[in-house]
C-alpha positions in Angstrom: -26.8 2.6 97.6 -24.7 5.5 97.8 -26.5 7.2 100.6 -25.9 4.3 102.9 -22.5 4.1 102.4 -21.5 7.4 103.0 -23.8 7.6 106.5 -21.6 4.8 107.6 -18.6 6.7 107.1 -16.1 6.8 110.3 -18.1 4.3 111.8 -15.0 1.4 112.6 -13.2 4.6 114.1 -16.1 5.6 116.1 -16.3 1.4 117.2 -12.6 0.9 117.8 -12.6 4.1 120.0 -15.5 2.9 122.0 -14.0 -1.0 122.5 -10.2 0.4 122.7 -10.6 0.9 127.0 -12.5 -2.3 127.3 -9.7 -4.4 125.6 -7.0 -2.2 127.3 -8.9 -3.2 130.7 -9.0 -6.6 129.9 -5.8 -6.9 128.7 -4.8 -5.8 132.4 -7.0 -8.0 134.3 -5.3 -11.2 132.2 -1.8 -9.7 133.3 -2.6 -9.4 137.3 -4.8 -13.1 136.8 -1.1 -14.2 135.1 1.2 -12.4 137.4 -0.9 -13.6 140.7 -0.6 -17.2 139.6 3.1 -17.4 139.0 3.4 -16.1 142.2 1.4 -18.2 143.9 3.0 -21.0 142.4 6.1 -19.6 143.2 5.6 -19.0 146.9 4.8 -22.0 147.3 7.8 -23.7 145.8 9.3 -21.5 148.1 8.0 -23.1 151.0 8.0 -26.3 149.7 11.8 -26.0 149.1 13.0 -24.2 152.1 11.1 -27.0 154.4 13.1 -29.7 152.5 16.3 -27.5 153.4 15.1 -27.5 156.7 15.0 -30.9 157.2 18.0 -32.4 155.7 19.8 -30.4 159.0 20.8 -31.4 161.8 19.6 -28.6 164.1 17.8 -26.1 164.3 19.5 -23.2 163.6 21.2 -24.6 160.8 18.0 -25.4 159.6 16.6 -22.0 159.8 20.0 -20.7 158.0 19.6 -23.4 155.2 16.0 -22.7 154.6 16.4 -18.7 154.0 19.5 -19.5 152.0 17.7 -21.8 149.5 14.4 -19.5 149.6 16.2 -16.5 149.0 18.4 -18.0 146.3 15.0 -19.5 144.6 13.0 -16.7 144.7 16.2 -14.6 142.3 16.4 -17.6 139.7 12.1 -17.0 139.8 12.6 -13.3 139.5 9.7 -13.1 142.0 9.9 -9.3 142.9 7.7 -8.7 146.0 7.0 -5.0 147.6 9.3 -5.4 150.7 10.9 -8.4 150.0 10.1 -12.5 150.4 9.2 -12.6 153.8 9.5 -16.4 156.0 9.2 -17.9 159.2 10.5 -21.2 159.7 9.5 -23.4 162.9 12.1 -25.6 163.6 10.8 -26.9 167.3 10.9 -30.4 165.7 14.2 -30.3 166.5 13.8 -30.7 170.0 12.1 -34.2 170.0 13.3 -37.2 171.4 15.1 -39.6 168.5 12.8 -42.4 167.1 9.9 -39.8 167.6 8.3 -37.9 164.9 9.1 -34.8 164.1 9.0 -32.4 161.4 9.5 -28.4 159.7 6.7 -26.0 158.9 7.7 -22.8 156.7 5.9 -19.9 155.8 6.6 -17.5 153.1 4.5 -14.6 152.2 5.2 -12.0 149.1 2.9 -8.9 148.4 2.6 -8.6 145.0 2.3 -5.4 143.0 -0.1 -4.7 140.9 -0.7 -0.8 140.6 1.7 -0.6 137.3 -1.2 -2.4 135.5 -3.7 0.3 136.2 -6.3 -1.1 136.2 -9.5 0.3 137.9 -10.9 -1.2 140.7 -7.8 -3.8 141.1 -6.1 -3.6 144.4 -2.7 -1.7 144.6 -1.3 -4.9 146.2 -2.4 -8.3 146.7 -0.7 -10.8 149.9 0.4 -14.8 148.6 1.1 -16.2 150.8 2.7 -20.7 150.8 3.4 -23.1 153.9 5.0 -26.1 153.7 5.7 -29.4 156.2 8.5 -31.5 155.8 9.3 -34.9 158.1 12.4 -34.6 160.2 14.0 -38.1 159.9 13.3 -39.8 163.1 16.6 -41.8 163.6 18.8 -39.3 161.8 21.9 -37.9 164.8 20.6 -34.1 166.0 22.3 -31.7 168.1 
């Protein structure tokens, strides 16, 4: 009985050095899955919440100032930190139509997220999310 206990001697160190860079690795890929979701979800509340912005205006370069206010204000509560900033387009041609008619906002946001701090092999360096959102321009509501 002796005999096999001391041949087994080292043999968790020899085990937890072997599994140490697996867990490590997967303890990355669970942090970038994590940190791409909340931004995704993120971006698109973004969009969703400049395009509301947007269409509470009354024209359309106030609604292109309202919707980068409140998507530049949301993203800092959200601490959403992107490699060169939250990027938007707003399309406020809706603006133009006739009263009665239909009309509405699209935004865009887009965010490059950062992922090289995890190091984890074979991940990308960076990784584009990117959120759109429509939202109905009230059809009898006074534009200028």
């Amino acid at each position: 009985m002796r005999g096999l206990t001391r041949g087994e001697r080292g043999a968790a160190t020899v085990e937890f050095v072997i599994l140490l860079p697996l867990l490590v690795l997967i303890l990355g890929v669970v942090l970038a899955g994590g940190r791409l979701a909340y931004a995704r979800t993120t971006v698109q509340q973004l969009a969703d919440s400049g395009a509301r912005a947007a269409s509470l205006t009354r024209d359309a370069g106030t609604a292109q100032a309202a919707a980068a206010e409140v998507i530049a204000s949301d993203a800092a509560n959200a601490r959403l930190t992107c490699a060169g900033g939250v990027r938007h387009t707003v399309d406020a041609s809706g603006f133009a139509a006739a009263l009665g008619t239909g009309a509405e906002v699209d935004v865009h946001v887009d965010c490059t997220v950062t992922l090289a701090d995890l190091l984890v092999p074979g991940l990308p360096g960076e990784w584009a999310v990117e959120g759109s959102a429509t939202s109905a321009i009230d059809r009898y509501r006074g534009r200028r």
